[in-house]
ZAMARGU-4260 file (C-alpha; in steps of 0.2 Angstrom, whole numbers, plus 5000, padded with zeros to 4 digits):
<rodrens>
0) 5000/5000/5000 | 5007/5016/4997 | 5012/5030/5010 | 5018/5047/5011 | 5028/5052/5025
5) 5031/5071/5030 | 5046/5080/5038 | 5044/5097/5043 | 5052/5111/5053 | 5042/5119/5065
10) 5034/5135/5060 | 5032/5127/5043 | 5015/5123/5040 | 5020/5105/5039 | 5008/5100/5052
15) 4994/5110/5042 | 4998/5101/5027 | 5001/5083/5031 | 4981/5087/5041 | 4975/5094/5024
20) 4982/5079/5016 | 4975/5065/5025 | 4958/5074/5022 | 4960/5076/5007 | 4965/5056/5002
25) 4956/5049/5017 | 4970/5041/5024 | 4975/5039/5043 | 4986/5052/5048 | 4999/5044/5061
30) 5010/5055/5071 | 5021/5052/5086 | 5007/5055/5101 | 4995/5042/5088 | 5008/5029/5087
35) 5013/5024/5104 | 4994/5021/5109 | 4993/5011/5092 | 5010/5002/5093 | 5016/5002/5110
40) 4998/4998/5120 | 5008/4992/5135 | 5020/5006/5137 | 5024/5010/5156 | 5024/5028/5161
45) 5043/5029/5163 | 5048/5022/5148 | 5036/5033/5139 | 5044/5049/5147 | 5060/5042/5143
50) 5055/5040/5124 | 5050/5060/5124 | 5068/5063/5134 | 5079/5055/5124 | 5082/5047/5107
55) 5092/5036/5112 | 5081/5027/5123 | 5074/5022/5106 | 5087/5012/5103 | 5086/5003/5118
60) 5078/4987/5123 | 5057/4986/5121 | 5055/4966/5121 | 5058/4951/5116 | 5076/4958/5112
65) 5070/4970/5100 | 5072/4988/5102 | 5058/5001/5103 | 5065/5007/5084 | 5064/4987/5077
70) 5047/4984/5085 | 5039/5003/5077 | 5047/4999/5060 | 5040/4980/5060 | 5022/4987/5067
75) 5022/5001/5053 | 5027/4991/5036 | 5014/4978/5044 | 5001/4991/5046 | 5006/4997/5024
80) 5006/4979/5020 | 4985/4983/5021 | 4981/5000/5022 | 4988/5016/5016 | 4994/5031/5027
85) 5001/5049/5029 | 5016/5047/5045 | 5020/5064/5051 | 5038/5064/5058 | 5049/5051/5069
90) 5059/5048/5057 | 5047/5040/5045 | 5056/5044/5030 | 5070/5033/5035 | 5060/5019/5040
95) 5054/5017/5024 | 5068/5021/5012 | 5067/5007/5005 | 5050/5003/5001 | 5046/5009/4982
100) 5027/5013/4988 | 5033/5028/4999 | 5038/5045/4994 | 5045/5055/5008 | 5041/5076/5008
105) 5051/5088/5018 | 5043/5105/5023 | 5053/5121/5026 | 5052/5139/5027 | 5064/5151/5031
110) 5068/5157/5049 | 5061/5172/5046 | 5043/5167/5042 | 5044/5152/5056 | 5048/5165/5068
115) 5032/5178/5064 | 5021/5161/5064 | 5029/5153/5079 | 5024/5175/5089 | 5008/5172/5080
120) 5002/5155/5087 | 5008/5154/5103 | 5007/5173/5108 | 5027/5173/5112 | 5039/5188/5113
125) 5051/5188/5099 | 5067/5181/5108 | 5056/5169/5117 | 5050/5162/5100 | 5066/5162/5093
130) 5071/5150/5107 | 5058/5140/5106 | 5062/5137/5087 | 5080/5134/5090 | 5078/5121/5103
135) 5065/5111/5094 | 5076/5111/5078 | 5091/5107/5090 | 5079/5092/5096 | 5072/5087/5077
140) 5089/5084/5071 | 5096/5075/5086 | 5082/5064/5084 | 5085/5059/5067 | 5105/5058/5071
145) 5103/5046/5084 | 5092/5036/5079 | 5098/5032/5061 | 5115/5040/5060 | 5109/5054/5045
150) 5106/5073/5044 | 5089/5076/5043 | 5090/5088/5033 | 5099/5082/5018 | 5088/5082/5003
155) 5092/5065/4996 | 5082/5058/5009 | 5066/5066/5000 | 5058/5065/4982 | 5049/5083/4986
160) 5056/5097/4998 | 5041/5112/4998 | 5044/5131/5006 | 5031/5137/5013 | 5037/5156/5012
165) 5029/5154/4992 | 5016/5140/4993 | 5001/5140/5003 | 4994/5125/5011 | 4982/5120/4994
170) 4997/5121/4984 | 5008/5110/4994 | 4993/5097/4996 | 4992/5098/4976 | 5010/5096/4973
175) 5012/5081/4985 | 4996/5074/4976 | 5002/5077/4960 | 5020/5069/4966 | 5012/5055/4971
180) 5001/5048/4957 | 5016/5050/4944 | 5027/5040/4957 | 5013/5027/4959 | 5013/5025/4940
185) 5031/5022/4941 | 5029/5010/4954 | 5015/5000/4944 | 5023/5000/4929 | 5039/4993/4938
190) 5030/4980/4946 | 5020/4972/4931 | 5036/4970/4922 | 5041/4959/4935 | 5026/4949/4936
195) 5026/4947/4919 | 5044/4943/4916 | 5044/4962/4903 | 5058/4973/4907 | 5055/4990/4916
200) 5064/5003/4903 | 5056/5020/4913 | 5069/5033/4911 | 5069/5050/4922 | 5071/5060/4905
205) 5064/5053/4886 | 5075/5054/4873 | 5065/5052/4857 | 5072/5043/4844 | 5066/5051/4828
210) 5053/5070/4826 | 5042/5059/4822 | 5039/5055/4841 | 5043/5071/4847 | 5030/5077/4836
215) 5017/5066/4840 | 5021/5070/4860 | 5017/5087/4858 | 5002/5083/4850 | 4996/5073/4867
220) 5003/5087/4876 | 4994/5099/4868 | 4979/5090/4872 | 4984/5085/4888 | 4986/5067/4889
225) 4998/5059/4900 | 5011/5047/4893 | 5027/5039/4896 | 5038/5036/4882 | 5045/5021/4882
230) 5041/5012/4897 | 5040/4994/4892 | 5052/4981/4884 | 5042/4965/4880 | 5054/4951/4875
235) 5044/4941/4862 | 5058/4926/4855 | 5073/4919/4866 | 5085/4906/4858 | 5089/4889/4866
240) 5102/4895/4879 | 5088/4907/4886 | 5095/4923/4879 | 5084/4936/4871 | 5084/4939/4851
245) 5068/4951/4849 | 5061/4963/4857 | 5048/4975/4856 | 5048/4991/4865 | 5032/5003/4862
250) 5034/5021/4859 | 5022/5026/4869 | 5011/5022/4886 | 4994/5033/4890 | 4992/5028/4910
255) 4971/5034/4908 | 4967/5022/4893 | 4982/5009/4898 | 4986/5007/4880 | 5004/5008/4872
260) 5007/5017/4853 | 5019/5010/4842 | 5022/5025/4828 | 5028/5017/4810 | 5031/5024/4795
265) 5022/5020/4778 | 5038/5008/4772 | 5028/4993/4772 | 5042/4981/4777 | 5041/4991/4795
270) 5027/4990/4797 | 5026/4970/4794 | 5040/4970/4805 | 5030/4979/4821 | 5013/4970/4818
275) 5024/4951/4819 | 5032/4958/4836 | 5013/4966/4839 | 5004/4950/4838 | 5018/4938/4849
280) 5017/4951/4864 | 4996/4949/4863 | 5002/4931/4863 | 5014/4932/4879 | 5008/4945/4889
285) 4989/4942/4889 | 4977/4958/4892 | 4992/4972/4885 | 4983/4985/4875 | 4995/4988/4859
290) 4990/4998/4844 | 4999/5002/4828 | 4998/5020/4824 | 5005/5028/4806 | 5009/5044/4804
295) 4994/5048/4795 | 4981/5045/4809 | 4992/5056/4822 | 4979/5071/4822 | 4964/5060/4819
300) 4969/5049/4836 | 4971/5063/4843 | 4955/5072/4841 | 4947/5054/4847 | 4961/5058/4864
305) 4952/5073/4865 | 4936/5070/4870 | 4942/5060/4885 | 4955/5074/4891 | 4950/5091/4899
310) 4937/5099/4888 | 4936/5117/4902 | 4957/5118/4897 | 4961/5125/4882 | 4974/5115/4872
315) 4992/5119/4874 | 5001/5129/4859 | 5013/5118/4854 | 5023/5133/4846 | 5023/5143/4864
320) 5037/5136/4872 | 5036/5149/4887 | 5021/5146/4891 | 5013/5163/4889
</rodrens>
């Protein structure tokens, strides 16, 4: 299941976001108060008071030989194994870096902007607020350090850092959610192909082969239709050893109609070609979509595209590469 964890400095807006977000999926929102009730029911008094004094204390023994930090990791990637959540600090991020369902989002504003929200909300002096935000970043950090040896605050721990200082709440929530559905693609994508023995071939950047793909990109752009270029390499014919002798990879995936496009050209001994390698991955990889698209029917698939796309946003112009 997938989950989105939040890291945030105080003053932030973090808090306000990652509530906004859980509203906004319907997903549980756990943070560190709601995970010792749900994870740690038997928790005495003293060693709940040592948790909240000292990080370390994390590290130490809970039972059955494993530490408080062992038991929370195992109890949180059972709990994703079923349903999907928002974690809200304690070093989430780190306790799932490894689990492709998760993107982790860090969120920061400047001192200055902390410090007039910190006055605001809790009605504090400026040096006394300014304390205040010190010592709980002084805490954050420690945290972090000692419990998994890393800097909190380096950004390769996250796949989106957000400052508050130019977004508002809304806009966060819409960039995580955006964020997130094209990382969940990614994740899907990369899990069918290994279910189905094809080969995950996403790149970070598409490097089209020929203008003929670029063209026809910018006429699903235009008309705002998603798609992956790419995506997929379906091997279709192996010789005796095992070793793969053809391959077919489609030009393009469009995530809403789960169909991949194959763009030829008119030269008939192409496009023979593609519809033998067409037909074996119908055989092999039962229920893929695949269709044969020529040149000639770019603008007349893409008028079909359209009706199924945005019809209140105007299309792009492919010619206004600014975007005024």
């Amino acid at each position: 299941m997938p989950i989105i964890t939040i890291s945030r400095q105080m003053g932030s807006l973090g808090d306000e976001v990652a509530s906004a977000l859980s509203s906004k999926l319907g997903w549980e929102l756990i943070t560190r108060d709601l995970l010792m009730g749900k994870f740690f029911p038997d928790l005495q008094e003293d060693q709940q008071a040592r948790l909240l004094e000292s990080a370390k204390f994390y590290l130490s023994e809970y039972k059955d030989g494993k530490s408080f930090k062992e038991v929370l990791s195992e109890s949180l990637h059972a709990m994703a194994e079923n349903t999907p959540a928002i974690l809200m600090g304690f070093g989430s991020q780190l306790l799932f870096s490894d689990y492709d369902s998760a993107i982790h989002v860090r969120i920061v504003a400047s001192d200055e902007t902390r410090l007039a929200r910190i006055e605001k909300q809790f009605q504090l002096p400026e040096s006394a607020a300014r304390e205040l935000l010190a010592s709980t970043d002084r805490k954050h950090k420690r945290f972090v350090s000692h419990v998994f040896s890393v800097d909190s605050t380096d950004f390769s721990l996250y796949h989106l850092i957000l400052n508050t200082d130019y977004m508002s709440v809304d806009e966060c929530v819409a960039a995580i959610l955006a964020t997130f559905h094209e990382h969940e693609l990614r994740v899907r994508i990369k899990t069918e192909t290994k279910k189905e023995g094809s080969v995950n071939h996403q790149t970070s950047l598409p490097v089209f082969k020929n203008p003929s793909e670029a063209e026809f990109a910018k006429i699903l752009d235009m008309y705002h239709i998603d798609w992956k270029y790419e995506p997929k390499t379906f091997p279709v014919e192996w010789d005796s050893e095992g070793n793969v002798t053809l391959a077919f990879s489609p030009d393009f995936y469009l995530p809403r109609f789960d169909t991949y496009l194959e763009l030829t050209t008119m030269n008939q001994k192409y496009v023979t070609k593609k519809n033998r390698k067409l037909k074996k991955v119908k055989e092999l990889y039962p229920g893929t979509s695949i269709k044969i698209v020529y040149k000639k029917d770019f603008l007349e698939l893409a008028e079909r595209l359209k009706a199924f796309s945005f019809p209140d946003v105007p299309p792009k112009d492919p010619e206004n590469r600014d975007g005024e």
